[in-house]
GUSE-256556 format. One record per residue (C-alpha): chain; residue in three letters; x, y, z. Coordinates in Angstrom, 2 decimals, always signed. Layout:
<nodes>
<node vodren="A" lolum="ala" xx="X" yy="Y" zz="Z"/>
...
</nodes>
This chain:
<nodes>
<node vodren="A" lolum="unk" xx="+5.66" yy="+200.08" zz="-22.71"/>
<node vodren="A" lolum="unk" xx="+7.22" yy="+201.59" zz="-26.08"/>
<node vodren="A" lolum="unk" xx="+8.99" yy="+204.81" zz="-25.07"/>
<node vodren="A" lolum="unk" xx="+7.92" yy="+207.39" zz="-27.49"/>
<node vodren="A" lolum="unk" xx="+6.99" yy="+211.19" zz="-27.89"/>
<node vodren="A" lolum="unk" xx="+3.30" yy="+211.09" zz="-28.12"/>
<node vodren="A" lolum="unk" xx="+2.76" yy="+214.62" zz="-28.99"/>
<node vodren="A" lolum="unk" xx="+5.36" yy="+214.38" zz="-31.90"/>
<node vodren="A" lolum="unk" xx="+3.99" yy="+211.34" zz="-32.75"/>
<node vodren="A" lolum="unk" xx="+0.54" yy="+212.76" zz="-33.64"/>
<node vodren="A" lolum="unk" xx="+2.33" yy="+215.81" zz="-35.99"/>
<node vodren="A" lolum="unk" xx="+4.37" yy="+212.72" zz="-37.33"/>
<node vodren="A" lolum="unk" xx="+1.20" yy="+210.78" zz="-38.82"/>
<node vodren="A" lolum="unk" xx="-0.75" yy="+213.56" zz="-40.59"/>
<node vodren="A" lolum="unk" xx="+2.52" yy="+214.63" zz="-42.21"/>
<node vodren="A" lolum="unk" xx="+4.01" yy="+211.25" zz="-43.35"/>
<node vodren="A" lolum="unk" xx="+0.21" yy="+210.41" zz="-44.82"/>
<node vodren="A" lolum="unk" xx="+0.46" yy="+213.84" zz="-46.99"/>
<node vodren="A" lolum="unk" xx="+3.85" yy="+213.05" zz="-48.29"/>
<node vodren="A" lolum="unk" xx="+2.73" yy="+209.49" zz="-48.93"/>
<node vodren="A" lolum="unk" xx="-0.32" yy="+210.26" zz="-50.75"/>
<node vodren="A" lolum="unk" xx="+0.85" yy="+213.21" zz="-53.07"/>
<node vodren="A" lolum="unk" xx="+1.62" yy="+211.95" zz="-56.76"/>
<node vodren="A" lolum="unk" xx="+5.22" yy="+210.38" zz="-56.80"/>
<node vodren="A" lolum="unk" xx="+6.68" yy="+207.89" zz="-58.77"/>
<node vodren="A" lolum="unk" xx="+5.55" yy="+204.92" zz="-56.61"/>
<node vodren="A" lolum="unk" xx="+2.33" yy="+206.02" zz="-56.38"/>
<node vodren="A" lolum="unk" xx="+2.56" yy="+206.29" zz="-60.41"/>
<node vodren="A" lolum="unk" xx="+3.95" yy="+202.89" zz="-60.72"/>
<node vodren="A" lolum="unk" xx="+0.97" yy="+201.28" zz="-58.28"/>
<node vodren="A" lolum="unk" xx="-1.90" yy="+203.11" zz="-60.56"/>
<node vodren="A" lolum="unk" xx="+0.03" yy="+202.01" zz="-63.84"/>
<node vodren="A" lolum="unk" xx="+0.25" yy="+198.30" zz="-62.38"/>
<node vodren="A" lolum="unk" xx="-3.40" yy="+198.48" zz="-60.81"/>
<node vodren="A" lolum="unk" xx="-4.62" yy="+199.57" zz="-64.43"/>
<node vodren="A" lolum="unk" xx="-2.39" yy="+196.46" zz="-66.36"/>
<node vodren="A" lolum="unk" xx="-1.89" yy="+193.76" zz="-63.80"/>
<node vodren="A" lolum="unk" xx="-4.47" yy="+194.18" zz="-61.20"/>
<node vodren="A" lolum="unk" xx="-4.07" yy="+194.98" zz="-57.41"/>
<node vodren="A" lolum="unk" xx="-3.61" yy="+191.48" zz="-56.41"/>
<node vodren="A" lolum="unk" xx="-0.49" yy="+191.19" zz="-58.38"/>
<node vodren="A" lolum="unk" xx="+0.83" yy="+194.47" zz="-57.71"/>
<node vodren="A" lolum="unk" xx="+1.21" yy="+193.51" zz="-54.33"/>
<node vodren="A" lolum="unk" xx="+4.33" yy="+192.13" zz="-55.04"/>
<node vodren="A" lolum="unk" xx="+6.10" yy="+195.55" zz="-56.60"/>
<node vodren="A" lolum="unk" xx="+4.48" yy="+197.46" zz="-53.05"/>
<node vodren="A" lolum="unk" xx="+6.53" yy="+194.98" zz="-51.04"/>
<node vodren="A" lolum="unk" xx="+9.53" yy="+195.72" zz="-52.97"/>
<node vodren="A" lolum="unk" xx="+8.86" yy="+198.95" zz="-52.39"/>
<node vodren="A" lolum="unk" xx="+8.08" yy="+199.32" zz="-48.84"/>
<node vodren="A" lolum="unk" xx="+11.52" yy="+197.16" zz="-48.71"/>
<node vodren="A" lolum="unk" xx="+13.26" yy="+200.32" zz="-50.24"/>
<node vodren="A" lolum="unk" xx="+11.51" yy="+202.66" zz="-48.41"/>
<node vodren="A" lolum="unk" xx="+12.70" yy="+201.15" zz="-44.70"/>
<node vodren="A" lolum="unk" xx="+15.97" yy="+201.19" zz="-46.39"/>
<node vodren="A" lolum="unk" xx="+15.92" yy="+204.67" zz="-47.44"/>
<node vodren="A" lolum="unk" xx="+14.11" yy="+205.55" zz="-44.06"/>
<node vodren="A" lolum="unk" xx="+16.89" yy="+203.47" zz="-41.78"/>
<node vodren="A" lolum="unk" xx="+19.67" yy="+204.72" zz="-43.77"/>
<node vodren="A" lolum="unk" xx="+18.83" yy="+208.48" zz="-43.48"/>
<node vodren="A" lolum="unk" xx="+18.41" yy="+208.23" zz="-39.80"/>
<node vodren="A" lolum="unk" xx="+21.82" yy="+206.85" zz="-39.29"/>
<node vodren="A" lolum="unk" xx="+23.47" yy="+209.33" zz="-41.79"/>
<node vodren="A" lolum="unk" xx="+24.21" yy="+207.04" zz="-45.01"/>
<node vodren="A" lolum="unk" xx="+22.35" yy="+210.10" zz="-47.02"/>
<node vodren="A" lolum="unk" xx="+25.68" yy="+211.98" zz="-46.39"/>
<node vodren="A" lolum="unk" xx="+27.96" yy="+209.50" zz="-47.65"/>
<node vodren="A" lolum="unk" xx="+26.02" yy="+209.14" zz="-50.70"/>
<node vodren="A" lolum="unk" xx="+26.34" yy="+212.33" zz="-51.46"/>
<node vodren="A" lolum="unk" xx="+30.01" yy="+212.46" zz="-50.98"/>
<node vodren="A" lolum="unk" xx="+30.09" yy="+210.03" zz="-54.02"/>
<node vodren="A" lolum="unk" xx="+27.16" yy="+211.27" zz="-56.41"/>
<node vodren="A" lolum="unk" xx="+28.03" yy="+209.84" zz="-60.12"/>
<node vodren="A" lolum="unk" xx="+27.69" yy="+205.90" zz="-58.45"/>
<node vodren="A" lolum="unk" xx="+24.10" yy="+207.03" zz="-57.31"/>
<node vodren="A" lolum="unk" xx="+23.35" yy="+208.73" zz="-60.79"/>
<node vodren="A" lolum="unk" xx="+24.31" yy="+206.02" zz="-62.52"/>
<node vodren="A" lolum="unk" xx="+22.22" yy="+203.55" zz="-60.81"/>
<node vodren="A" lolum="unk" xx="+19.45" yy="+206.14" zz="-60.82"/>
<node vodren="A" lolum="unk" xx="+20.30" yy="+206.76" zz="-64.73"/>
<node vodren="A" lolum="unk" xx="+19.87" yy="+203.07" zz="-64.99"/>
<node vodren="A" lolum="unk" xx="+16.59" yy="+202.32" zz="-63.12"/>
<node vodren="A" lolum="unk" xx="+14.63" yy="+204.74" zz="-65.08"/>
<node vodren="A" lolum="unk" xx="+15.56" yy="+203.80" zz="-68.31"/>
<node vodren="A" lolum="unk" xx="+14.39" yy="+200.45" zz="-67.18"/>
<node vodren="A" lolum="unk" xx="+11.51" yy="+201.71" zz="-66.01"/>
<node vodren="A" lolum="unk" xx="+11.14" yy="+203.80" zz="-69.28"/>
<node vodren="A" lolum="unk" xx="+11.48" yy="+200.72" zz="-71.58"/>
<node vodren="A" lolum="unk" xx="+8.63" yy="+198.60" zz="-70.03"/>
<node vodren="A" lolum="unk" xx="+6.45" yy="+201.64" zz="-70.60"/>
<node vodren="A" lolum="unk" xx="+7.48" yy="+202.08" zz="-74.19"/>
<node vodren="A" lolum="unk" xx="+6.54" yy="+197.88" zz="-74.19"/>
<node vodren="A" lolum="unk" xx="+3.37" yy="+198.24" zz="-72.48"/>
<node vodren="A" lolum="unk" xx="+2.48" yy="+201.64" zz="-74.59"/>
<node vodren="A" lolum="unk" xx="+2.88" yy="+198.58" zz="-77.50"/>
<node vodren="A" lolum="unk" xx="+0.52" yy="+196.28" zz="-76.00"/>
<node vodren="A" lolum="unk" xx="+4.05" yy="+194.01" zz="-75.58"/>
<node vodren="A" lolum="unk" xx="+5.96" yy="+192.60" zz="-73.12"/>
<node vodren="A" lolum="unk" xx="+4.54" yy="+191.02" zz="-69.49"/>
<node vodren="A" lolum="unk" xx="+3.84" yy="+194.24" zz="-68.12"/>
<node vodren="A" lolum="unk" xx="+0.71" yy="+194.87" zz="-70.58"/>
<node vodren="A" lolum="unk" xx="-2.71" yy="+193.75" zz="-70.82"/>
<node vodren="A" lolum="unk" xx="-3.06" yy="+190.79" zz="-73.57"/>
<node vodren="A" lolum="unk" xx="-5.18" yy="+191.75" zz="-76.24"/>
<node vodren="A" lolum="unk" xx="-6.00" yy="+188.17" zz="-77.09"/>
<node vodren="A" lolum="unk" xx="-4.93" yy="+184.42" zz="-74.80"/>
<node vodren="A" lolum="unk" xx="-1.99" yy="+185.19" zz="-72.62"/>
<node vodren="A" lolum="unk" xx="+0.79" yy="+182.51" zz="-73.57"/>
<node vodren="A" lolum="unk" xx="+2.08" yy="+180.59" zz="-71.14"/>
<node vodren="A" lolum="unk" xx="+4.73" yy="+181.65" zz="-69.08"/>
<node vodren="A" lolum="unk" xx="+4.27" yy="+185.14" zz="-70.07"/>
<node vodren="A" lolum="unk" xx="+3.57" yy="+186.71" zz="-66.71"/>
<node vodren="A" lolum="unk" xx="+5.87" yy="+188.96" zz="-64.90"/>
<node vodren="A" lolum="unk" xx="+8.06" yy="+187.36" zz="-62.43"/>
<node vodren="A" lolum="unk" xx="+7.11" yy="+188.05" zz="-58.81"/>
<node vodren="A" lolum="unk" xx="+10.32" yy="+188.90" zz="-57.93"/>
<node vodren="A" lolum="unk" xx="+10.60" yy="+191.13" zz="-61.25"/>
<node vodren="A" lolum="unk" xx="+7.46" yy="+193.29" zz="-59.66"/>
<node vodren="A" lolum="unk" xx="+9.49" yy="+193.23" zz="-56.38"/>
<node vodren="A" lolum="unk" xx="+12.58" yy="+194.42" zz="-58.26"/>
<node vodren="A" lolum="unk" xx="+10.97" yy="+197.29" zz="-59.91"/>
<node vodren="A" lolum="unk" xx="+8.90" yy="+198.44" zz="-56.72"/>
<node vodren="A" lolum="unk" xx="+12.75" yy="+198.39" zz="-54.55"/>
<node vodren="A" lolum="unk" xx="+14.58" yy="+200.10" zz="-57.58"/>
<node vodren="A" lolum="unk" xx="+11.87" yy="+202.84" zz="-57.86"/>
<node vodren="A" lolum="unk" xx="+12.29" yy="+203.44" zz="-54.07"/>
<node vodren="A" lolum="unk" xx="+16.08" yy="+203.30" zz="-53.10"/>
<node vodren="A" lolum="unk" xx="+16.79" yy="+205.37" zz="-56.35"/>
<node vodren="A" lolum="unk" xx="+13.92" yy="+207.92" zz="-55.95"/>
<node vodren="A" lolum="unk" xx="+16.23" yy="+210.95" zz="-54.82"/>
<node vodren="A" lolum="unk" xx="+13.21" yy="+212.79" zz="-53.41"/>
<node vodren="A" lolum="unk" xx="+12.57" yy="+210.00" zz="-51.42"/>
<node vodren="A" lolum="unk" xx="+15.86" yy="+210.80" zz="-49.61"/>
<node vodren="A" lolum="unk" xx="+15.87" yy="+214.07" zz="-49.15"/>
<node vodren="A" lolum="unk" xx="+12.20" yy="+213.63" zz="-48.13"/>
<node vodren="A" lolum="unk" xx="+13.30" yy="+211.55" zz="-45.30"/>
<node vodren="A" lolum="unk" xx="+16.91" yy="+213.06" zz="-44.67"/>
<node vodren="A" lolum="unk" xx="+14.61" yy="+216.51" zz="-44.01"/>
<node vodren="A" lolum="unk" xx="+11.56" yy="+215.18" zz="-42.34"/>
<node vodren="A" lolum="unk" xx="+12.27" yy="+211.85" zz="-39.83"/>
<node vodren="A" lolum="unk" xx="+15.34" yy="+213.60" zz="-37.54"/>
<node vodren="A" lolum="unk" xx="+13.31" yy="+216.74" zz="-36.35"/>
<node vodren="A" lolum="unk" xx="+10.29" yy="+213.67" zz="-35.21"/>
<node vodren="A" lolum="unk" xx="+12.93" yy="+211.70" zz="-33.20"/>
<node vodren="A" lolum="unk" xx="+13.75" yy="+212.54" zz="-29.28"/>
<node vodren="A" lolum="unk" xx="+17.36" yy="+212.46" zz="-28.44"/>
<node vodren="A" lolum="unk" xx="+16.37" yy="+212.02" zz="-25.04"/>
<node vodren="A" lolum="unk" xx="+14.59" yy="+208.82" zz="-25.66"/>
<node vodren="A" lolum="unk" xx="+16.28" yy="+205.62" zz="-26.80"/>
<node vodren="A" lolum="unk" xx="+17.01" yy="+205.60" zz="-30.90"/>
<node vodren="A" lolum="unk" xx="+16.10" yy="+201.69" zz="-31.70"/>
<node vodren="A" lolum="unk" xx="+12.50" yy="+201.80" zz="-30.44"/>
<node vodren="A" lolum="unk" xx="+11.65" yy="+204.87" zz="-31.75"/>
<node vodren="A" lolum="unk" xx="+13.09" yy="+204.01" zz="-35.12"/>
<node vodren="A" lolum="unk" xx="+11.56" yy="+200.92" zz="-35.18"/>
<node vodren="A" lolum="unk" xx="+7.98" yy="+202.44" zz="-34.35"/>
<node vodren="A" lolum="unk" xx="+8.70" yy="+205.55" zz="-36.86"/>
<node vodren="A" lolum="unk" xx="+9.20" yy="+202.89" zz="-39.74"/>
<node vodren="A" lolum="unk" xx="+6.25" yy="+200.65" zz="-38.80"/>
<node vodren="A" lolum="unk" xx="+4.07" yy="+203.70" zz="-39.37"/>
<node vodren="A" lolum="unk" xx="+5.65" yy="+204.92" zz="-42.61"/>
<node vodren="A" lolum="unk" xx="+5.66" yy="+201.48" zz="-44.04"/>
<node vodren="A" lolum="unk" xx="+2.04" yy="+201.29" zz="-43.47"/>
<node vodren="A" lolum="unk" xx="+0.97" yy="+204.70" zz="-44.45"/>
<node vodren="A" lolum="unk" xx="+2.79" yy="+204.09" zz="-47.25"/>
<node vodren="A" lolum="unk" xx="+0.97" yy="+200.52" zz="-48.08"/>
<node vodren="A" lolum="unk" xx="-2.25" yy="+201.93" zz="-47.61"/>
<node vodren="A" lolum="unk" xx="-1.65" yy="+204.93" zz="-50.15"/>
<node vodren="A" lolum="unk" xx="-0.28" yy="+202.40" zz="-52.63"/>
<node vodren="A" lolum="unk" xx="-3.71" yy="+200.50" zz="-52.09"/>
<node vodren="A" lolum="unk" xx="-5.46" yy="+203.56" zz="-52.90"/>
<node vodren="A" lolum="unk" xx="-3.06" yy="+204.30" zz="-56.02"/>
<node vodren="A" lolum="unk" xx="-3.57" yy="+200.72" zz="-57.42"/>
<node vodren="A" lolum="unk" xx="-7.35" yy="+200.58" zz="-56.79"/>
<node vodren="A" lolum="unk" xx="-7.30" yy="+203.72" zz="-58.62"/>
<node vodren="A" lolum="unk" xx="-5.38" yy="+202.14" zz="-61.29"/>
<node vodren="A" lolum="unk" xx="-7.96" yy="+198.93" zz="-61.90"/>
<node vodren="A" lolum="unk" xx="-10.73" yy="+200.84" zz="-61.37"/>
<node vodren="A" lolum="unk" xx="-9.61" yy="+202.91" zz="-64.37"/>
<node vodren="A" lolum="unk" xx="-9.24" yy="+200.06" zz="-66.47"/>
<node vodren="A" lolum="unk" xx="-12.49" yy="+198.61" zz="-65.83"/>
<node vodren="A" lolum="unk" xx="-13.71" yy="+201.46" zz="-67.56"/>
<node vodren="A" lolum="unk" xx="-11.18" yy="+202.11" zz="-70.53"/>
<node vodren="A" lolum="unk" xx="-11.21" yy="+198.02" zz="-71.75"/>
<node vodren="A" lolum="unk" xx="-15.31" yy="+198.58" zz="-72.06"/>
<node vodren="A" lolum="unk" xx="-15.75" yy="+197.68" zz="-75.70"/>
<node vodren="A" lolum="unk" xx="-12.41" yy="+196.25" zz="-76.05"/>
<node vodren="A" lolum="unk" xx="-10.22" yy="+199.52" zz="-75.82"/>
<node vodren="A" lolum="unk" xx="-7.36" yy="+197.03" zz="-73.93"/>
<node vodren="A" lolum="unk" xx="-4.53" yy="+198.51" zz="-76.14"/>
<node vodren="A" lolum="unk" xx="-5.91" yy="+202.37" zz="-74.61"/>
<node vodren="A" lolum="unk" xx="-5.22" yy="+200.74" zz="-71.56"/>
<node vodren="A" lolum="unk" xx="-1.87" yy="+199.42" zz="-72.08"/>
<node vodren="A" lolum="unk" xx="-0.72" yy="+203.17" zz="-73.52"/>
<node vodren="A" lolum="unk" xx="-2.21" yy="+204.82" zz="-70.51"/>
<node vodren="A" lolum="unk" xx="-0.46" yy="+202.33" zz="-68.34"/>
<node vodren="A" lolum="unk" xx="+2.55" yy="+202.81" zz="-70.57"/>
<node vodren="A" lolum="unk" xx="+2.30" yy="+206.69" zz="-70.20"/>
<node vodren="A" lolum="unk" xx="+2.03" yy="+206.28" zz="-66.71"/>
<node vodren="A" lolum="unk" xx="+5.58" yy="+203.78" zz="-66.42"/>
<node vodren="A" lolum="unk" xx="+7.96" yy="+206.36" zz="-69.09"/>
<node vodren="A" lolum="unk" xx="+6.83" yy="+208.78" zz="-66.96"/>
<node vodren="A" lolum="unk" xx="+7.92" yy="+207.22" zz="-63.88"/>
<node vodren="A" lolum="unk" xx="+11.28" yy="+205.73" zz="-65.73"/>
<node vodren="A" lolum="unk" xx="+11.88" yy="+209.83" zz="-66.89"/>
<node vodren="A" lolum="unk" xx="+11.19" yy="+211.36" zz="-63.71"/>
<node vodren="A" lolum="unk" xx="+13.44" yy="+209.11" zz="-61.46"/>
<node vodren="A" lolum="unk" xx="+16.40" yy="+209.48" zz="-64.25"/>
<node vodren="A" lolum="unk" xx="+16.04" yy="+213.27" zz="-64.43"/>
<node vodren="A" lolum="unk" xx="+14.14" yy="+214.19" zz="-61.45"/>
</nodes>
């Protein structure tokens, strides 16, 4: 039998669920993807994602967090770089262009976003989301029991982030097409895409400055 702390365990899920569900840029990203590309497709950025967030999760149990910030400008600069990314496919979508947006008229072929693009963006928004860290360099080591063995309860304390974290994702995106079903009624596709766009510069802005 998995040897865990049962009564930190049940002050671990309510709390992780709270953090996972409040308005982040993640959560952003799966609403702006649910509104342009549907849920079924956004699937792909939430498993880049929930890649990024067991590697943010693993490597602020084992102390990388304090290395990184021992050498900050390498982890600026990557985060410097992922948002303007990020920041650019909003202005694109905002312009009813690029692979990210809704087509106004036949899509062309070939012009759907790569799988592993979505992936990409989901793992880049994750592993260069510094609230994410600090999130997780505050909140995982007080739920762990030093007198229990580390691997097991790691492994268990993931699992359960990784799927709160899918299932608030789900509830972003679902969001997300659910609001587009009702702004492309009478062909307002291009409101969509600036929405959506909105939605992605703001995501791209608040991981380079945030």
């Amino acid at each position: 039998m998995l040897m865990l702390n049962w009564p930190l365990l049940s002050a671990f899920i309510p709390t992780f669920f709270v953090v996972s569900i409040t308005p982040g840029m993640c959560m952003t990203m799966a609403l702006s993807m649910g509104i342009t590309i549907g849920v079924r497709r956004a699937l792909w950025m939430m498993a880049g994602e929930l890649v990024g967030v067991a590697v943010v999760a693993v490597s602020a149990a084992v102390g990388v967090a304090a290395l990184m910030l021992q050498y900050p400008t390498a982890f600026t600069l990557f985060k410097y770089a992922g948002g303007a990314y990020l920041a650019w496919l909003g202005v694109q979508m905002w312009r009813s262009k690029g692979r990210m947006a809704m087509p106004e008229g036949p899509l062309e072929p070939g012009a759907e976003v790569s799988r592993l693009q979505l992936a990409s963006q989901g793992f880049i928004t994750a592993i260069a989301n510094p609230k994410g860290w600090a999130f997780f360099v505050a909140l995982l080591p007080p739920f762990i029991d030093s007198s229990l063995p580390m691997a097991p309860q790691l492994t268990a304390l993931i699992l359960i982030i990784l799927t709160l974290e899918f299932i608030c994702l789900q509830i972003y995106a679902h969001g997300g097409k659910s609001l587009s079903l009702a702004l492309s009624r009478g062909g307002g596709v291009r409101t969509v895409n600036r929405v959506a766009g909105s939605l992605m510069i703001l995501v791209g802005a608040w991981l380079a400055l945030g």
